[in-house]
C-alpha positions as CSV (number, residue, x, y, z in Angstrom):
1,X,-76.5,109.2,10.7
2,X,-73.4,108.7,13.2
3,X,-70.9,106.5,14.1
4,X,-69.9,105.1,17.5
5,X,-66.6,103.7,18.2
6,X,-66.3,101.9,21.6
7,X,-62.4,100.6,21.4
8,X,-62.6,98.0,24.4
9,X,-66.8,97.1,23.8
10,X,-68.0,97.2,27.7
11,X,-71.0,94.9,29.0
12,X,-73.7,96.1,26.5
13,X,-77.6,95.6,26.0
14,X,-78.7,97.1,22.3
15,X,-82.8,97.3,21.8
16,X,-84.8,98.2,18.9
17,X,-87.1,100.9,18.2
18,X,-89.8,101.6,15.7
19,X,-88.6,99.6,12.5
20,X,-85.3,99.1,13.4
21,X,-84.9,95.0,14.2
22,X,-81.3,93.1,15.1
23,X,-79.7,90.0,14.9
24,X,-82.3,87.7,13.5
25,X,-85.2,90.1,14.2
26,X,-84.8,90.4,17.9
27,X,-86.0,93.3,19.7
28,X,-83.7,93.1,22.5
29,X,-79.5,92.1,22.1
30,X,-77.1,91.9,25.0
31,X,-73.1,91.5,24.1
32,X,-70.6,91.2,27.3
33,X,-67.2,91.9,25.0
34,X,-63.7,93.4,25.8
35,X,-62.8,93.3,22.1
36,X,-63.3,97.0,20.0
37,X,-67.1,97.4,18.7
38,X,-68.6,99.6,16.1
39,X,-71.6,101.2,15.4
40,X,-72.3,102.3,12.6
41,X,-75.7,104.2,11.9
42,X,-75.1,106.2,8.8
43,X,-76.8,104.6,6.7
44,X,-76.8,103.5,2.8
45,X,-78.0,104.9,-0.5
46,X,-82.1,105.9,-0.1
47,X,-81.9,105.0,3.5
48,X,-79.5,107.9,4.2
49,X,-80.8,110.6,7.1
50,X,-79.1,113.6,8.0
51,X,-75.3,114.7,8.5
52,X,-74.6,114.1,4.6
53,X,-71.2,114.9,5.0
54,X,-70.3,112.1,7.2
55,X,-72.3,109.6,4.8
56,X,-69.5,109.5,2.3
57,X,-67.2,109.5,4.6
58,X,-64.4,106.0,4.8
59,X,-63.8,105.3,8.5
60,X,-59.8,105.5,7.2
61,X,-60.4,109.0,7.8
62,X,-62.7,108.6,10.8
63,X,-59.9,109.3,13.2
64,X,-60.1,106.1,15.0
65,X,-56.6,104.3,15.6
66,X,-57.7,101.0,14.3
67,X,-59.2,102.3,10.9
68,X,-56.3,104.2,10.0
69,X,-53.6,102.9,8.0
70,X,-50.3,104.2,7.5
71,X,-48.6,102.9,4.4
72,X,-45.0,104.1,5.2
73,X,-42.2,102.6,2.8
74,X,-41.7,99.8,0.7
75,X,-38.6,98.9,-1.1
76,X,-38.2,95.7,-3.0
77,X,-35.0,94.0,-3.4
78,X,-35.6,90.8,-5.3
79,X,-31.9,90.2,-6.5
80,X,-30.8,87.7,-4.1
81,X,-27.8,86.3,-5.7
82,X,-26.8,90.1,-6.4
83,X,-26.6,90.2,-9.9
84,X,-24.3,92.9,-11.0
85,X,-21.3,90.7,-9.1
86,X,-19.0,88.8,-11.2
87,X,-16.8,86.0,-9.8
88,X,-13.6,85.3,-11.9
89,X,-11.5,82.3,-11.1
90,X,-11.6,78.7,-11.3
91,X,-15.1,77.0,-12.2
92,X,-16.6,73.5,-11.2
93,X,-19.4,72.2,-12.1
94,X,-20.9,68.1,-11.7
95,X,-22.6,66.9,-15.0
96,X,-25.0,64.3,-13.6
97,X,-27.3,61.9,-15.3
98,X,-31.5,61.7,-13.7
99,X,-30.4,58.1,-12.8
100,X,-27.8,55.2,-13.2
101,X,-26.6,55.6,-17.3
102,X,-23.1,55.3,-18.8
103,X,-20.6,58.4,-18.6
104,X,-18.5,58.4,-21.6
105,X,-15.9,60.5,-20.6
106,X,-12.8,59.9,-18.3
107,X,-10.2,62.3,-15.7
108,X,-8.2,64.1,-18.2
109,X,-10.7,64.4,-21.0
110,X,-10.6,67.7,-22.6
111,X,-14.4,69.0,-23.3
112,X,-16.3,71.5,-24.5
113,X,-20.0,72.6,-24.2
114,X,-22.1,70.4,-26.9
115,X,-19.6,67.1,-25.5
116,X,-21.6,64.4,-24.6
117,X,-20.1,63.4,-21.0
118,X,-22.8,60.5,-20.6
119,X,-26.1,58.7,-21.8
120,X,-29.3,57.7,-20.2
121,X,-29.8,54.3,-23.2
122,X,-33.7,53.4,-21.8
123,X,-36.3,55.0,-20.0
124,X,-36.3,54.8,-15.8
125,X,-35.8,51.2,-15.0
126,X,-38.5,49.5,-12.7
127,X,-38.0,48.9,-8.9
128,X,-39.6,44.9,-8.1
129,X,-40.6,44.9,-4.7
130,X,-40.9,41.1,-4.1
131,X,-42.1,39.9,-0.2
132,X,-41.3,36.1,1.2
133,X,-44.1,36.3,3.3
134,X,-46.4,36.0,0.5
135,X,-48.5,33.3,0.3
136,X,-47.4,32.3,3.8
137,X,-49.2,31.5,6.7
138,X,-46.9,33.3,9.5
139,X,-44.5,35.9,8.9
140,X,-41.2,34.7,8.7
141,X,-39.0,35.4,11.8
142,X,-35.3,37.2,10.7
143,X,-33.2,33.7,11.4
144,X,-36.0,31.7,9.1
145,X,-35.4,34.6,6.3
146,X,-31.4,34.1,6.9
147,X,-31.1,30.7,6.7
148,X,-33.8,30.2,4.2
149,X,-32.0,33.0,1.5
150,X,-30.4,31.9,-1.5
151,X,-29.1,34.6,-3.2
152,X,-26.7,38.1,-1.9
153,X,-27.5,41.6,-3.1
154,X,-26.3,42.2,-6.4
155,X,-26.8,38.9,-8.0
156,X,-29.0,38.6,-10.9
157,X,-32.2,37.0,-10.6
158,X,-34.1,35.1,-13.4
159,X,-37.8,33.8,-14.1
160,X,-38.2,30.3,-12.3
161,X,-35.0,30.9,-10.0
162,X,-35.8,30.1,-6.1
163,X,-34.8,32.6,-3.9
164,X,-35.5,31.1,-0.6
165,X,-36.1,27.6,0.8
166,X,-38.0,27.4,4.1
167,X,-38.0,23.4,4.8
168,X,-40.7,22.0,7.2
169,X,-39.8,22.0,10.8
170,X,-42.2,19.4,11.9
171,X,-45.7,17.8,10.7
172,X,-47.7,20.5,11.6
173,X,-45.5,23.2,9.8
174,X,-45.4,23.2,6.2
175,X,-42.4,24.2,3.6
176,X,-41.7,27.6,1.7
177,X,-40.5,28.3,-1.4
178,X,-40.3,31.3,-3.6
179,X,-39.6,31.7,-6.9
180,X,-38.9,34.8,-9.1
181,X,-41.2,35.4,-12.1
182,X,-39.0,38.5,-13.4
183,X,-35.6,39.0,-14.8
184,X,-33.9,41.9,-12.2
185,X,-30.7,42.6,-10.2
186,X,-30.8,42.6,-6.7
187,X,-30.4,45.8,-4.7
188,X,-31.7,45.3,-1.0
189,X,-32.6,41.9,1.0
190,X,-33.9,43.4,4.0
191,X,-34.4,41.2,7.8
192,X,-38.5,41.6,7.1
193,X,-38.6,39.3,4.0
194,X,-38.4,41.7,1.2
195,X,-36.0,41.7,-1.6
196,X,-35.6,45.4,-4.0
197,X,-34.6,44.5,-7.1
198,X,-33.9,46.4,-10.3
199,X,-35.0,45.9,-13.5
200,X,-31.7,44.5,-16.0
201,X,-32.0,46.7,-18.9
202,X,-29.7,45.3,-21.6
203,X,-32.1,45.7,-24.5
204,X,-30.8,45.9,-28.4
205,X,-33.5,48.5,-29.4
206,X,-33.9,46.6,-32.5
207,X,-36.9,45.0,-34.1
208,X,-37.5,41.9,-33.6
209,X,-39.3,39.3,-35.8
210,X,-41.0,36.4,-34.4
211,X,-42.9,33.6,-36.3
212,X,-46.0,33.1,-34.4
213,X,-47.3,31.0,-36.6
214,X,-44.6,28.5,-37.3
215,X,-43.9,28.2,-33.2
216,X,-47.8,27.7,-32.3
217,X,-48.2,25.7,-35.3
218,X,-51.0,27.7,-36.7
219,X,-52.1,29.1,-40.0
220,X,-50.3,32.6,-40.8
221,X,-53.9,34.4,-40.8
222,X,-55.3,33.2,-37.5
223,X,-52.0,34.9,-35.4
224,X,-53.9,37.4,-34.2
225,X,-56.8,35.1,-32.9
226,X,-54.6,33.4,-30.4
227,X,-52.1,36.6,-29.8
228,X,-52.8,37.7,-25.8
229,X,-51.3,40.9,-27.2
230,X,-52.6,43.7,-29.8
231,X,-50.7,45.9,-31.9
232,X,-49.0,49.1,-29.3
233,X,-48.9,47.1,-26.3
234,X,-46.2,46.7,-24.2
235,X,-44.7,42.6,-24.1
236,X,-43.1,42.0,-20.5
237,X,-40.6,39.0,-20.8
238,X,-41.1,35.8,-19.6
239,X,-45.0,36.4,-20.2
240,X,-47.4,34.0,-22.6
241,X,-47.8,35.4,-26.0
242,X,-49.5,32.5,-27.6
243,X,-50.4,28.8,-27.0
244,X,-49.0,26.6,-28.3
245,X,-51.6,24.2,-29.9
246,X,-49.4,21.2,-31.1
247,X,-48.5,20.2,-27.3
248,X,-52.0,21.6,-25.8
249,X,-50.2,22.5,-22.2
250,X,-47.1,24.5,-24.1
251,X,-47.0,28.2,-24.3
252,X,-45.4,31.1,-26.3
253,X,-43.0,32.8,-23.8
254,X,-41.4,35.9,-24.4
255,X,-37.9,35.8,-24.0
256,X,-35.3,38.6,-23.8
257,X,-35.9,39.9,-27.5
258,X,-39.9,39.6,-26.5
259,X,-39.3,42.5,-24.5
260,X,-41.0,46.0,-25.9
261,X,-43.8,47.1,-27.7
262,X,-45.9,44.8,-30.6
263,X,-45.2,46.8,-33.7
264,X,-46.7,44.7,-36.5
265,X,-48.6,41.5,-36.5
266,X,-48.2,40.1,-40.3
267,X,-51.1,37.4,-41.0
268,X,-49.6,37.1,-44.3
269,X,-46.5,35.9,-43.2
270,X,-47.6,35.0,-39.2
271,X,-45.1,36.9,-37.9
272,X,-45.1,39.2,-35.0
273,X,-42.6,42.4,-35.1
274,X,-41.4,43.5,-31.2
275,X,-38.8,46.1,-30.5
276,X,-37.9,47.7,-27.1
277,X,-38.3,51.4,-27.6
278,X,-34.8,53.7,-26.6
279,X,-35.7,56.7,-24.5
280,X,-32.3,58.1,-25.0
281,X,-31.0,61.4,-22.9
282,X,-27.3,62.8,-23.0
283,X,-25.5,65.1,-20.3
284,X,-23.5,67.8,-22.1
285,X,-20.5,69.6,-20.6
286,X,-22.1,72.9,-20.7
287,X,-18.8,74.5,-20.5
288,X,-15.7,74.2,-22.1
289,X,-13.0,72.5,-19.5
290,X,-11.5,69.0,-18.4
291,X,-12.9,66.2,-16.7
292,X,-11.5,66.2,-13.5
293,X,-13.6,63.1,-11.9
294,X,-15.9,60.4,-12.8
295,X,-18.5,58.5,-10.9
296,X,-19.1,55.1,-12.9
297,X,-23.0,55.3,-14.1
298,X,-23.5,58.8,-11.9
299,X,-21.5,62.3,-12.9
300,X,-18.6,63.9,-14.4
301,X,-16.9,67.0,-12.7
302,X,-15.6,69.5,-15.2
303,X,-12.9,72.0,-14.1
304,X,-12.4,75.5,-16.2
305,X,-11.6,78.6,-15.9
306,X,-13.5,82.2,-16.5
307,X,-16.3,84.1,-15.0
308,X,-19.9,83.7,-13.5
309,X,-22.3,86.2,-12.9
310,X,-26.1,85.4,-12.3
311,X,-29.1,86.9,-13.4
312,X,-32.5,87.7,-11.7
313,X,-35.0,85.0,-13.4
314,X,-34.7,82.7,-16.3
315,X,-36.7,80.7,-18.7
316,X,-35.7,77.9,-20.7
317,X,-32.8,75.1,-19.7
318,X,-29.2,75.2,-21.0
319,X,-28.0,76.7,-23.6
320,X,-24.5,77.9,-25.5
321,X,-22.9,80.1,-28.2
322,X,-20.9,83.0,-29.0
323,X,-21.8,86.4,-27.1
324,X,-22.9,89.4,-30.1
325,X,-24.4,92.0,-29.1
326,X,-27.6,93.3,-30.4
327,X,-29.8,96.4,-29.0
328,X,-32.7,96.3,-31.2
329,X,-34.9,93.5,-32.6
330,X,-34.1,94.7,-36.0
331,X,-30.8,94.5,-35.6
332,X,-31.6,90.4,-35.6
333,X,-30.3,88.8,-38.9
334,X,-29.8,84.8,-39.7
335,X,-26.2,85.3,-39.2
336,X,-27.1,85.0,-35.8
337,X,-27.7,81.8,-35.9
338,X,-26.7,79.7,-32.9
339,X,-25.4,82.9,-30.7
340,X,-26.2,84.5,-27.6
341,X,-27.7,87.9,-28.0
342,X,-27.1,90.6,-25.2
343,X,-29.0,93.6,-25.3
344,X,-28.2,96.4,-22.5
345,X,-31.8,98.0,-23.0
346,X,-35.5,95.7,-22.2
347,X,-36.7,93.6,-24.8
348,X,-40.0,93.1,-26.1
349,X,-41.9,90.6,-27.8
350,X,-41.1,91.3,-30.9
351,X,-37.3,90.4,-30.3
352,X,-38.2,87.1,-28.7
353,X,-39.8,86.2,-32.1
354,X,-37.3,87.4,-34.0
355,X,-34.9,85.0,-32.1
356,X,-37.1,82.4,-32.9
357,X,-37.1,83.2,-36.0
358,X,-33.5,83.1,-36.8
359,X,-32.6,80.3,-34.6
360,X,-30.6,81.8,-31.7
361,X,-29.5,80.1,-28.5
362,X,-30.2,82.7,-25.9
363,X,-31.1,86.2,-25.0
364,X,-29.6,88.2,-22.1
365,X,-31.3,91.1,-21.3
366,X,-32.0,93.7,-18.5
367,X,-36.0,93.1,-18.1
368,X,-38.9,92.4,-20.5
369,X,-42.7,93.4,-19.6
370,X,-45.1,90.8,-17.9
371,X,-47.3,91.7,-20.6
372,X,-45.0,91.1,-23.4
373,X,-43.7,87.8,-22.2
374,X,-47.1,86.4,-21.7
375,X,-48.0,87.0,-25.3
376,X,-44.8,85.5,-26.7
377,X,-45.0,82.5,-24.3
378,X,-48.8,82.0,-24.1
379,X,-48.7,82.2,-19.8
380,X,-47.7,83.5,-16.7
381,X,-44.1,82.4,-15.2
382,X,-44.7,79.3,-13.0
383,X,-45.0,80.9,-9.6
384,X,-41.6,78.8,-7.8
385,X,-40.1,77.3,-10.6
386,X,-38.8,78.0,-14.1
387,X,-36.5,76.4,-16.7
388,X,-39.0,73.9,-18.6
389,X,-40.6,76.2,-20.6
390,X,-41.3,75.1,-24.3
391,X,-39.4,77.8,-26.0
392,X,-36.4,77.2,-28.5
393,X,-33.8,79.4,-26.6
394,X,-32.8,80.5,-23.2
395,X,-34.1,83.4,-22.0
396,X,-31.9,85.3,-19.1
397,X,-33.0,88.6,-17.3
398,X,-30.5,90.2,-15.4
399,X,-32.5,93.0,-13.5
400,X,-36.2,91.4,-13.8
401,X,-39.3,92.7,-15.1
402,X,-40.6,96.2,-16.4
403,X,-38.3,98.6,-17.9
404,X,-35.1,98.3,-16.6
405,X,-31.9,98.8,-17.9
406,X,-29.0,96.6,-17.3
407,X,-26.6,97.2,-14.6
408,X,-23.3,98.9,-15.6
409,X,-21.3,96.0,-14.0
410,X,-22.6,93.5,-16.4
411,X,-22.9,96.0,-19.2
412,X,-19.5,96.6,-19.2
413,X,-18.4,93.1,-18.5
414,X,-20.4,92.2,-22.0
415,X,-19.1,94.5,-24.1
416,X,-15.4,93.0,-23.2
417,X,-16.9,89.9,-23.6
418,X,-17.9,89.8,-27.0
419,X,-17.2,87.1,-29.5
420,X,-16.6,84.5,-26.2
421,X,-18.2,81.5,-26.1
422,X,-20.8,81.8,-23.3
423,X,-22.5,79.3,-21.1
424,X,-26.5,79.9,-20.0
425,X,-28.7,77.7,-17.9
426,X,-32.2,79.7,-17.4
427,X,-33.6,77.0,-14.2
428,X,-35.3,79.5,-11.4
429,X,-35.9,78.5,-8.4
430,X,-37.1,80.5,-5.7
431,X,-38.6,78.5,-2.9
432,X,-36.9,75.5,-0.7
433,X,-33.4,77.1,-1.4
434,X,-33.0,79.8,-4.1
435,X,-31.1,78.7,-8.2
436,X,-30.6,81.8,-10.2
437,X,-29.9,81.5,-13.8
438,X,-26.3,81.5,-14.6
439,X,-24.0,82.9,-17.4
440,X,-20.1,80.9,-17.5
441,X,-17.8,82.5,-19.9
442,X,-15.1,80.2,-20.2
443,X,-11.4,81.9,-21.0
């Protein structure tokens, strides 16, 4: 019914009596340790012996060092961009677009937050990685890849264009040639044999109606027995549609307007409709401001003037609208409309769905409960990274969560602010270098 603490374990030989068996059912145990060893004897439930007031004892309160722990304080401090600062002054901010589009805007330009600064027209283009060792017997050297090159970076490359010329150094040696199947710009030639090159994307987005039957010379209602394609896919150019049966070793090739997806195949009139589908994105200027400078296909810088403070954690992307202040969920009308709502007090779920409801841009707020946030969004906050949730306004909580009221600093700094036009981007990120969410008033 005891326990026996030995804190540095000694060179030990443990033996079993009566019914009492050890480690796999020995009867005899020997343990050479210097590390701490405990023996505890008091048994459990049924099996209990005597001293009964040790039994239900924890060894936290055993009196032995290495049991016993002492909580001491804790103090959280999660605001690492401080919120409850404001920064007055100028304000610059880089608009840029996910990869090479068209900016629309030039140094000068006067903007404000809905103004479309540029366009992303089609989706990612692809990256052809194309190797001049391929289909050759010995890797090229660096001066055979030099001499043997016939086009520079940035030229643009189309189906059944050589690109390099190796000629025969002798009788033993053979010739190389290499010729591009795809229609791409050039980006890299690199000394190892490989060329980068980018997909051209110059695509109408229109539809596109091809006569199948009339080119392959068959009847309208047999298209889709010789169509290498089916209605949804995807047509790469310079690829066979179709052969052509009135000169047996001709094919249908797509061309540039053959490029996108197969949306009709017509047997009544043998016709095939084909249209390259537009993935279209804008960058916005967020604030209001000028356009100080442009990077051709990249970003816009945008100069203004006014104040930024931050906020704790954020949900949603970017949003805008005029500052109104509203303390109570009831207080939520369809005059609302479009705004930023700031409340000085926690919210609950009930005010998130009455933002929905009445189409508002944002909510600023002290703190909202886990609990409550979870049932209005339908999960937890993604554990390093927010600003993608699917929710129709952007969400910004300048203390963080439980039931917290706002700061004075920013309460004050609202109610002055009232009927501005306000700025809100709700991205989070708190590993590999901290984002808070922002708030930009512009003056």
């Amino acid at each position: 019914g005891e326990f026996v603490y030995l804190a540095h374990g000694g060179d030990l030989v443990i033996s079993s009596h009566g019914n009492v068996r050890i480690c796999q059912n020995k009867e005899r145990y020997e343990l050479k340790t210097s590390l701490p060893v405990l023996f505890d004897c008091r048994g459990r439930d049924e099996l209990t012996v005597k001293q009964a007031e040790m039994l239900d004892m924890p060894l936290s309160k055993a009196g032995i060092p290495e049991f016993t722990f002492e909580p001491g304080s804790f103090a959280p401090n999660i605001n690492l961009t401080a919120p409850g600062k404001i920064t007055e002054g100028e304000i610059e901010i880089e608009r840029r677009l996910p990869y090479e589009g068209n900016i629309t805007v030039k140094p000068g330009n006067r903007v404000e937050p809905d103004t479309n600064v540029g366009v992303n027209k089609y989706a990612p283009p692809k990256l052809h990685i194309l190797n001049l060792n391929r289909d050759y017997a010995a890797p090229l050297t660096e001066d055979e890849i030099k001499s043997g090159i016939l086009i520079e970076e940035g030229d643009e490359i189309k189906p059944g264009q050589l690109l390099f010329k190796l000629r025969a150094k002798d009788i033993m040696s053979e010739a190389h040639r290499y010729i591009s199947q795809i229609r791409a710009r050039v980006t890299h030639i690199k000394s190892q044999g490989v060329i980068l090159a980018r997909e051209i994307q110059d695509y109408d987005g229109k539809p596109h109606v091809v006569n199948v039957a009339k080119l392959c010379s068959v009847n309208p209602r047999r298209i889709k027995a010789i169509l290498r394609y089916s209605k949804g896919d995807y047509i790469i150019y310079n690829t066979i549609i179709a052969p052509i049966f009135m000169f047996y070793s001709d094919r249908l090739i797509a061309d540039e307007n053959m490029t996108g997806t197969l949306k009709d195949i017509d047997t009544k009139n043998g016709t095939i409709t084909v249209q390259y589908d537009l993935f279209s994105t804008t960058a916005k200027a967020f604030i209001n401001g000028v356009v100080t400078k442009v990077i051709n296909k990249h970003s816009a810088t945008i100069n203004s003037y006014g104040s930024s403070l931050y906020g704790t954690v954020g949900f949603g992307n970017e949003a805008w609208g005029e500052l109104v202040m509203v303390e109570k969920s009831a207080g939520l009308t369809e005059a609302h409309r479009g705004m930023i709502a700031v409340s000085y007090q926690p919210i609950s779920e009930e005010y998130l769905q009455k933002a929905e409801q009445h189409g508002l841009a944002g909510i600023i707020a002290p703190a909202i409960s886990n609990s409550d946030w979870v049932a209005f969004h339908g999960e937890e906050m993604g554990v390093a990274l927010t600003g993608d949730e699917d929710i129709p306004f952007t969400v910004i909580l300048t203390e963080g969560f439980g039931q917290i009221e706002m700061n004075e600093t920013y309460r004050s700094f609202f109610e002055q602010a009232s009927g501005r036009i306000a700025s809100v981007a709700g991205r989070t990120q708190i590993r590999a270098g901290v984002t808070r969410p922002r708030i930009i008033v512009s003056n």
